[in-house]
C-alpha positions in Angstrom: -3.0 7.2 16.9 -4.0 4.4 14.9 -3.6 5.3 11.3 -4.7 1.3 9.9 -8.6 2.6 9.6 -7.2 5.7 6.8 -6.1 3.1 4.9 -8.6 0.6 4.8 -11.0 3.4 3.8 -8.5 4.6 1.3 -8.0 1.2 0.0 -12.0 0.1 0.1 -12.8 3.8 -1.6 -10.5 3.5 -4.3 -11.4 -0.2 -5.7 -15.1 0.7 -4.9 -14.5 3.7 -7.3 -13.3 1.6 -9.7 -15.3 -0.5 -10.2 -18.2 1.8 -9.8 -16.8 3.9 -12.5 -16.6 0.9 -15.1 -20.3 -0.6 -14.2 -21.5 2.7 -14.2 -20.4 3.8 -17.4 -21.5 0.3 -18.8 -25.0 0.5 -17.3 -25.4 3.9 -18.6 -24.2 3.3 -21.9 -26.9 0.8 -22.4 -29.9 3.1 -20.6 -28.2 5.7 -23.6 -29.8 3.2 -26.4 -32.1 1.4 -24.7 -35.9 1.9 -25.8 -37.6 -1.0 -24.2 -40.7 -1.0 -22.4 -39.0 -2.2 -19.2 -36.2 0.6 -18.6 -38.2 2.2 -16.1 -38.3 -0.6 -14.0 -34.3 -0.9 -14.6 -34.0 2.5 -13.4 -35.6 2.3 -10.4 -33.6 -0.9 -9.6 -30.1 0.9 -10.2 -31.5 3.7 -8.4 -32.8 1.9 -5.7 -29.6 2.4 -3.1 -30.5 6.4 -3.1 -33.9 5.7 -1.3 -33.2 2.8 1.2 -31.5 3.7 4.6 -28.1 2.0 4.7 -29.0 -0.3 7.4 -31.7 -1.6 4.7 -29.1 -2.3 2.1 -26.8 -4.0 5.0 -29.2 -6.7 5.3 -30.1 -7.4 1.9 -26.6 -7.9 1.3 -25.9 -9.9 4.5 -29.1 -12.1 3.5 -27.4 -12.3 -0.3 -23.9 -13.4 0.8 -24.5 -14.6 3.6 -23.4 -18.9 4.5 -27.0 -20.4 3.9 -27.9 -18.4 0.8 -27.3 -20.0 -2.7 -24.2 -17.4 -3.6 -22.9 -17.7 0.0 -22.3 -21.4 -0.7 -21.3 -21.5 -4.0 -18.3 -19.1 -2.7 -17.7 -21.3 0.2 -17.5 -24.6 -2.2 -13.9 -22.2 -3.4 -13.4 -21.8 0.4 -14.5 -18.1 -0.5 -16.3 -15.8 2.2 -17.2 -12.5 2.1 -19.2 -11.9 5.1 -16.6 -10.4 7.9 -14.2 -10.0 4.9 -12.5 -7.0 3.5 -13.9 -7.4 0.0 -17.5 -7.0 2.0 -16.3 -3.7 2.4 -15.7 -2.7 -1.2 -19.0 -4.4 -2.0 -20.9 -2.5 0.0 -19.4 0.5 -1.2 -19.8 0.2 -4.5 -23.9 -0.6 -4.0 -24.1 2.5 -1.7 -22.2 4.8 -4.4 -23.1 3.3 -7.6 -26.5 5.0 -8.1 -24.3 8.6 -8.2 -21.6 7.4 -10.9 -25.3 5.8 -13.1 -26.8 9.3 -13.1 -24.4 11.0 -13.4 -22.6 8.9 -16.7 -26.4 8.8 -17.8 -27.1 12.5 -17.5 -24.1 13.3 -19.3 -24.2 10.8 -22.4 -27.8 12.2 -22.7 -26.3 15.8 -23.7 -24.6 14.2 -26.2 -25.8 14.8 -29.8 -26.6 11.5 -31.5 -26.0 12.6 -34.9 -21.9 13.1 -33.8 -22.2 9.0 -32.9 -23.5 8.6 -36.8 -21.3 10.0 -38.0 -18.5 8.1 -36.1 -20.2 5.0 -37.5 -19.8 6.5 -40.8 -16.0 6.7 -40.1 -16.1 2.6 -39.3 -15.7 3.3 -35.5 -17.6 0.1 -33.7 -20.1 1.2 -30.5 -16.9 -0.1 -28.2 -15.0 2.6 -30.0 -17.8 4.9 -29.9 -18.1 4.8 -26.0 -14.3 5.3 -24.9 -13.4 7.3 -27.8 -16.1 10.1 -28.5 -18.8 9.7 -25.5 -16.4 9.7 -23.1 -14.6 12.4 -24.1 -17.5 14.5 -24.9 -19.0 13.7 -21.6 -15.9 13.6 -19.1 -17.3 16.2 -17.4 -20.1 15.1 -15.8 -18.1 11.5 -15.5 -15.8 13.1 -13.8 -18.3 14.2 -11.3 -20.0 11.0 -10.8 -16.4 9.7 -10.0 -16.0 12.3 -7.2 -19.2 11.8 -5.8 -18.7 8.3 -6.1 -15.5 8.5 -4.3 -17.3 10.7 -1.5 -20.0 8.4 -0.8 -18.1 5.1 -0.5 -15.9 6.9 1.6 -18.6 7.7 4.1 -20.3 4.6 4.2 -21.3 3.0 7.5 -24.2 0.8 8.0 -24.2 -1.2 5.6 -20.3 -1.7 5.7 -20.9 -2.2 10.0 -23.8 -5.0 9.1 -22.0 -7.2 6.2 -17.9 -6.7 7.3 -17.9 -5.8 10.6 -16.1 -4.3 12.7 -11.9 -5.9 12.7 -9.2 -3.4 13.1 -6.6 -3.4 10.7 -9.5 -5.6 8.1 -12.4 -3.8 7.8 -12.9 -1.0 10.0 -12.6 2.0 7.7 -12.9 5.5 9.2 -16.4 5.8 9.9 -16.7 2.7 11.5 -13.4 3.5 13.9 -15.2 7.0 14.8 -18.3 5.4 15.6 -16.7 2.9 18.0 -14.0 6.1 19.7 -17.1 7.9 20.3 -18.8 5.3 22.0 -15.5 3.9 23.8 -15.1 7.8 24.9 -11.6 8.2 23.0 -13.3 11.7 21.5 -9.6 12.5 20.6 -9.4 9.8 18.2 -12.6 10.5 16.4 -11.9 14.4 16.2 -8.8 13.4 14.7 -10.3 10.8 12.3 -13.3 13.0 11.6 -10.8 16.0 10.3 -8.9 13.6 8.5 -12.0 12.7 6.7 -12.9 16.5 6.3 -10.3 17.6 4.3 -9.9 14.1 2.0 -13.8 15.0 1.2 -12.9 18.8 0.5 -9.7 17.9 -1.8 -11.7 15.2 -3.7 -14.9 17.8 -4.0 -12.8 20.5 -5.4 -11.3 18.8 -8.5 -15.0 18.8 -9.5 -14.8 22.9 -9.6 -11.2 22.7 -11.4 -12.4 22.2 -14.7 -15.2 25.2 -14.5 -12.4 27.0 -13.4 -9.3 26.3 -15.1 -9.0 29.0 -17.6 -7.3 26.2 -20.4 -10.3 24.5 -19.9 -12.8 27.4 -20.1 -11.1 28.9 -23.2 -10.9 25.0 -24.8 
């Protein structure tokens, strides 16, 4: 069996995450104060990946990166690409499960009191401070679930990924993509295989979301 598409996906999920998890927070931080006319507009933008079929978002992106579009040559005047490339793969990741780690980070800062981030600016602590120091630790929990979910969805993306990376073994074909293609090649083994695989990294990574709610240190605390 041909292990190279576990970790590709592993690989793609985990930066995706990453850097989902930083812009997210960021983006949500700023929704958190913002009180301009225009956040609804914002919102629906950030949000926009939920509602579009993957497909959609595979050809936006491929007409945003692509060699005759103004960011496609400005990367290729570095001798940068990113269409067939394995950092297409993270990209397209991280626009499929961004929207999840945005509400998510933004549904939790907005539990938070306002009156405890006075009165860290009372203490001298700087918004900087303020964000890693006492809204992220107030709001871990629901952070923590955007990260999951996050994780999840980047994990299972396929369109989009197929459209802008393609599909190169040992490059770019993550797990979904190397299920789609044993299925149609009629190597069902493979895909069961895969597909399990992909089953129980998805069960893991959903359970750590129920471990605080059930961890008795952290009920008591």
């Amino acid at each position: 069996m041909d292990y190279t598409p576990i970790w590709v996906s592993l690989k793609t999920t985990l930066t995706a995450t990453l850097f989902t998890f930083v812009v997210g927070v960021m983006a949500a931080r700023w929704r958190y104060s913002c009180r301009k006319p225009y956040v609804g507009i914002v919102d629906a933008i950030l949000l926009l990946p939920l509602a579009l079929p993957p497909t959609v978002i595979g050809l936006a992106l491929l007409l945003l990166f692509g060699r005759n579009s103004p960011v496609g040559q400005f990367l290729s005047e570095f001798g940068m690409t990113v269409i067939f490339s394995w950092e297409a793969t993270v990209i397209t990741a991280f626009v499929a499960s961004f929207p999840l780690m945005y509400q998510s980070a933004h549904a939790a800062f907005q539990s938070i009191d306002p009156e405890l981030l006075d009165v860290g600016r009372l203490f001298g602590m700087n918004e900087w401070q303020l964000l890693w120091q006492v809204m992220l630790a107030l709001a871990w929990p629901g952070i923590l679930a955007g990260v999951i979910l996050s994780f999840v969805r980047a994990l299972g993306e396929f369109g989009a990924t197929l459209m802008l990376a393609g599909n190169l073994p040992g490059r770019t074909q993550t797990i979904p993509l190397a299920i789609f293609f044993y299925i149609d090649g009629g190597e069902s083994g493979q895909a069961i295989a895969l597909s399990v695989i992909t089953l129980l990294i998805s069960v893991v990574t959903l359970l750590i979301i129920r471990f605080p709610q059930t961890n008795p240190i952290a009920t008591s605390s």
